[in-house]
NULORO-150194 format. One record per residue (C-alpha): residue in one letter; x, y, z. Coordinates in steps of 0.02 Angstrom, whole numbers, padded with zeros to 5 digits, always signed. Layout:
<rs>
aXYZ ...
</rs>
This chain:
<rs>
x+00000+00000+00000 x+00091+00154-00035 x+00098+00310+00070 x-00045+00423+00005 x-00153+00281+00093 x-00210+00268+00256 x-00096+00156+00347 x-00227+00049+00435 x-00231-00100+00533 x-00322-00276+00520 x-00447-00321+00649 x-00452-00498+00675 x-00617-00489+00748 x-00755-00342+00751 x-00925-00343+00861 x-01064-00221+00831 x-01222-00229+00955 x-01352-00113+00871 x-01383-00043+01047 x-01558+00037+00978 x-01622+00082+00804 x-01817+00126+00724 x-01856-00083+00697 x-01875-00236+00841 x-01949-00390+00801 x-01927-00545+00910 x-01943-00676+00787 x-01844-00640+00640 x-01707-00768+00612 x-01516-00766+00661 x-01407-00782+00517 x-01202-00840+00560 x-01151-00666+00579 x-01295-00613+00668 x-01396-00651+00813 x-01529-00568+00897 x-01595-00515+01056 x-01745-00609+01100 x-01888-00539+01205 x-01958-00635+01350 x-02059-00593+01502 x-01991-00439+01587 x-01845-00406+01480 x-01905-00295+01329 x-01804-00201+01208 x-01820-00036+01176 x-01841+00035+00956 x-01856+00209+00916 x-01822+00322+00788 x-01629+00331+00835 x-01476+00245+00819 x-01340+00179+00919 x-01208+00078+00922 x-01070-00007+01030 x-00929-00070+00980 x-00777-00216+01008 x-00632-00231+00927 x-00474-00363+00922 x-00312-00315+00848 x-00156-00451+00846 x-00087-00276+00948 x-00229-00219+01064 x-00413-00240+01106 x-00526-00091+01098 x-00702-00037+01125 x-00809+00117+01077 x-01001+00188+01067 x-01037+00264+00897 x-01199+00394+00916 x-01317+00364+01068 x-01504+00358+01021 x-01629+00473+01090 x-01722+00413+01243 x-01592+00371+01395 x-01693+00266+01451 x-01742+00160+01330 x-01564+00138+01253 x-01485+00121+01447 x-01620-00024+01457 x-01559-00111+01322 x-01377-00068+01376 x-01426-00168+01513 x-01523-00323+01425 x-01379-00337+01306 x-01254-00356+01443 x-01140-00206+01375 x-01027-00098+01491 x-01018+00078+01438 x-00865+00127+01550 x-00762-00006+01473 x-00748+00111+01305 x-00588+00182+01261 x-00694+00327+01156 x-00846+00382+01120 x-00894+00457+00947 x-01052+00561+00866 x-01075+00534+00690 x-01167+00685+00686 x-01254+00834+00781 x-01436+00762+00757 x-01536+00730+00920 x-01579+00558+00855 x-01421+00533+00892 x-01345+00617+01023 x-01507+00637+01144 x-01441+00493+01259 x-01274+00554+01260 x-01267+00650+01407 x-01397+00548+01549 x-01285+00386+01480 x-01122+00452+01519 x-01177+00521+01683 x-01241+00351+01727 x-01094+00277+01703 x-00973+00422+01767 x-00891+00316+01903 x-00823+00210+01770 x-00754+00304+01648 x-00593+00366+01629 x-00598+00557+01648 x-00531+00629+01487 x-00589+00493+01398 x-00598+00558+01220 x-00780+00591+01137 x-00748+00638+00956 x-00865+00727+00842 x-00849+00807+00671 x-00835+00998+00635 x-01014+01093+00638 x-01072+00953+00781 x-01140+01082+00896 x-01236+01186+00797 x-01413+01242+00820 x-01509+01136+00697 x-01683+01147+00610 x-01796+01054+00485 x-01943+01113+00389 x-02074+01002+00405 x-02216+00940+00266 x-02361+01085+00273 x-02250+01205+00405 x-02210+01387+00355 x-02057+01393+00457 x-01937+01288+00532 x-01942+01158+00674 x-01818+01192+00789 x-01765+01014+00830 x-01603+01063+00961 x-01420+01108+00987 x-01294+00980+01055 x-01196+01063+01202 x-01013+01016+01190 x-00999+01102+01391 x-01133+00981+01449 x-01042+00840+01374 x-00895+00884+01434 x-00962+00920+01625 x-00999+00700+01597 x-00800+00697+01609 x-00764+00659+01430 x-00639+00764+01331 x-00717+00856+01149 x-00620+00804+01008 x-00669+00888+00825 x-00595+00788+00700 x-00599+00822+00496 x-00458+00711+00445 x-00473+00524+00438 x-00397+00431+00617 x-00394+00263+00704 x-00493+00301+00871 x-00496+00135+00928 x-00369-00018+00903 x-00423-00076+00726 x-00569+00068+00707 x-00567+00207+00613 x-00662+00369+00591 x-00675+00422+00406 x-00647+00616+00428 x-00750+00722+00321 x-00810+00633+00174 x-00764+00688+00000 x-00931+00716-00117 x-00914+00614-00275 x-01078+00559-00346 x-01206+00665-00426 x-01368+00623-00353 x-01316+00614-00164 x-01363+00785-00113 x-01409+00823+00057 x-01611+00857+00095 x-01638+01031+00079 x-01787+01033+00199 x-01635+01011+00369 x-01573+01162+00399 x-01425+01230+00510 x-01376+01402+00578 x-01199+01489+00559 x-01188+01649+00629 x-01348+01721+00601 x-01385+01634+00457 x-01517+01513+00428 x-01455+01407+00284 x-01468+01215+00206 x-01358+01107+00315 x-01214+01009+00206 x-01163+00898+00346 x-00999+00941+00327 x-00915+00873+00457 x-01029+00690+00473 x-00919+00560+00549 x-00928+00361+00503 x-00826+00233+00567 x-00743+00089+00465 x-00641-00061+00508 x-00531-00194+00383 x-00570-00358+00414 x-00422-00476+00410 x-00444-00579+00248 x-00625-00497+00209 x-00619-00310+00171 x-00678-00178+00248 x-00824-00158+00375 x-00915+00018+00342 x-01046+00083+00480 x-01141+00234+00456 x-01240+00358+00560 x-01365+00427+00440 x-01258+00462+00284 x-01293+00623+00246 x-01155+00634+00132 x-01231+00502+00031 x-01190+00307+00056 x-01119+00259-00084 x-00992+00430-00053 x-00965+00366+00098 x-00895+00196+00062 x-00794+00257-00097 x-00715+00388+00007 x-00647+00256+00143 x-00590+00172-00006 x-00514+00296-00075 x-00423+00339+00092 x-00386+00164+00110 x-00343+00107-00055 x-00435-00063-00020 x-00570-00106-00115 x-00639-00260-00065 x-00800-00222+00050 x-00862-00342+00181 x-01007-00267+00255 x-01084-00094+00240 x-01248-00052+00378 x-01326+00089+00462 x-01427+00264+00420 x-01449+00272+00207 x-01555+00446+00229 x-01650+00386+00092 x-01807+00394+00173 x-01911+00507+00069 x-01801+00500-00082 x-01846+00510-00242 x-01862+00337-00345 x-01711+00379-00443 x-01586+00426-00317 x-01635+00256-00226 x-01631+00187-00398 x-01458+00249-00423 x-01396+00222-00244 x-01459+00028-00259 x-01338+00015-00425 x-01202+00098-00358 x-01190-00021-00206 x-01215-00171-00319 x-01077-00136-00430 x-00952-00116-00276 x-01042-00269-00221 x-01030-00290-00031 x-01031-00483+00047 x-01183-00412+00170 x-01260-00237+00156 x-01406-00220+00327 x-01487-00040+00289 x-01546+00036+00470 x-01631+00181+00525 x-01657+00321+00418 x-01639+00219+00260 x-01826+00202+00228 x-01948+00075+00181 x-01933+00105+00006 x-01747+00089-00008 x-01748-00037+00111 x-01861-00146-00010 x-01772-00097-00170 x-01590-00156-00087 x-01680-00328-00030 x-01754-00352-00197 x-01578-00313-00294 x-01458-00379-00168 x-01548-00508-00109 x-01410-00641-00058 x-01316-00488+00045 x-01446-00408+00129 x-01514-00433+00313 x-01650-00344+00410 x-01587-00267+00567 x-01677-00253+00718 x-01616-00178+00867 x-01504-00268+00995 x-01446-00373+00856 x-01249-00434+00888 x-01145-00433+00735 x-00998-00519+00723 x-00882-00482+00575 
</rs>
């Protein structure tokens, strides 16, 4: 690999508990990669619409272990924190993958709850433009929603330490954070309705700074997890191969943000992600029922239908 690359590591061994996300469903199958949290009397998972993530990695160097965006009712995602068995002070770093309260709601009331345990200074990376005041304009609304502001003091009162990051890093032993992602395609264009304020300016939010995280697989490729891909999904994963220079691709999942999209920018998305033709592709969140449909109908052998508290082991 030559030097313009990202020198990365291999992880011998990457596990991803979707901690929460918008879909639960008791009864769906396991697959080998993949098993699920089943319900039974008394212990119920929690689905909403928001997204989180935690994180294990092995390295033949060093172990490491992160949560990636945090959902948005405490509750609700500490419960299943708890019915999953996971141990939130055991994390070497915390990331946001963007400054959306669907994701960074539970932030705060999680990391107090589990203050005695973690590390003070413990890093909590985010991407540029994080903590911004944010707004969308709804279907039938004459002006904005205001839908929040992420505080980086409050966050940082929970004993973690703020870390803006635009260049692509390892964060964790084998795990990587993808900087800002480089805009490539023609149809991935942020929504216009979501809507950010600089200054005193109200204007169409580009998203920037968005963070996802990415792993390579020892003998499989890489591992790409996404937040809500603002940037645009198929961006996203040519960008971390880009940075990478590997192209083989193992697994992409998470946020699409196609929910609401047009039928040709699914349409194109779909192809796009077939020709760099991932071994498993598990849309989550934001994607939409539409896309969601589309990618199980054209990718059938390589997709899977998350629901949350689902273990995946890559």
């Amino acid at each position: 690999m030559g030097s313009k690359y990202l020198q990365i590591k291999d992880a011998d061994k990457v596990t991803i508990w979707v901690v929460t996300d918008n879909y639960y469903d008791a009864n769906r199958p396991d697959k080998d990669f993949a098993k699920r949290y089943r319900a039974y009397p008394g212990h119920y998972i929690h689905a909403e619409h928001g997204l989180s993530f935690f994180i294990k990695t092995e390295t033949a160097e060093k172990n490491g272990a992160c949560m990636f965006d945090f959902g948005m009712d405490h509750y609700g995602v500490s419960n299943n924190i708890k019915l999953l068995g996971l141990n939130v002070a055991s994390a070497d770093a915390f990331a946001l993958s963007h400054g959306h309260f669907d994701h960074y709601l539970g932030a705060k009331e999680i990391l107090d709850e589990n203050r005695e345990g973690i590390k003070d200074g413990t890093p909590f990376y985010t991407g540029k433009e994080a903590f911004l005041h944010r707004y969308s304009l709804r279907p039938g609304a004459e002006a904005p929603v205001d839908i929040g502001r992420l505080e980086k003091t409050e966050l940082e009162s929970s004993g973690v330490k703020v870390i803006e990051v635009s260049e692509p890093m390892e964060f964790i032993p084998g795990g990587y954070l993808s900087g800002d992602i480089e805009r490539t395609t023609s149809y991935e264009k942020p929504a216009p309705n979501l809507i950010v304020k600089r200054g005193n300016e109200m204007v169409p939010d580009s998203f920037s700074g968005e963070q996802s995280v990415f792993f390579n697989i020892k003998d499989k490729g890489l591992v790409i997890l996404s937040g809500c891909a603002h940037a645009g999904i198929v961006n996203t994963v040519k960008h971390i191969q880009g940075i990478t220079g590997i192209k083989k691709v193992h697994a992409v999942m998470g946020g699409f943000h196609l929910i609401n999209a047009g039928e040709e920018k699914i349409k194109s998305t779909v192809e796009d992600i077939k020709a760099i033709n991932p071994d498993i592709i598990i849309p989550l969140h934001c994607t939409g029922f539409e896309a969601v449909t589309a990618i199980m109908a054209e990718m059938p052998d390589a997709f899977f239908l998350n629901t949350a508290g689902t273990k995946y082991i890559f």
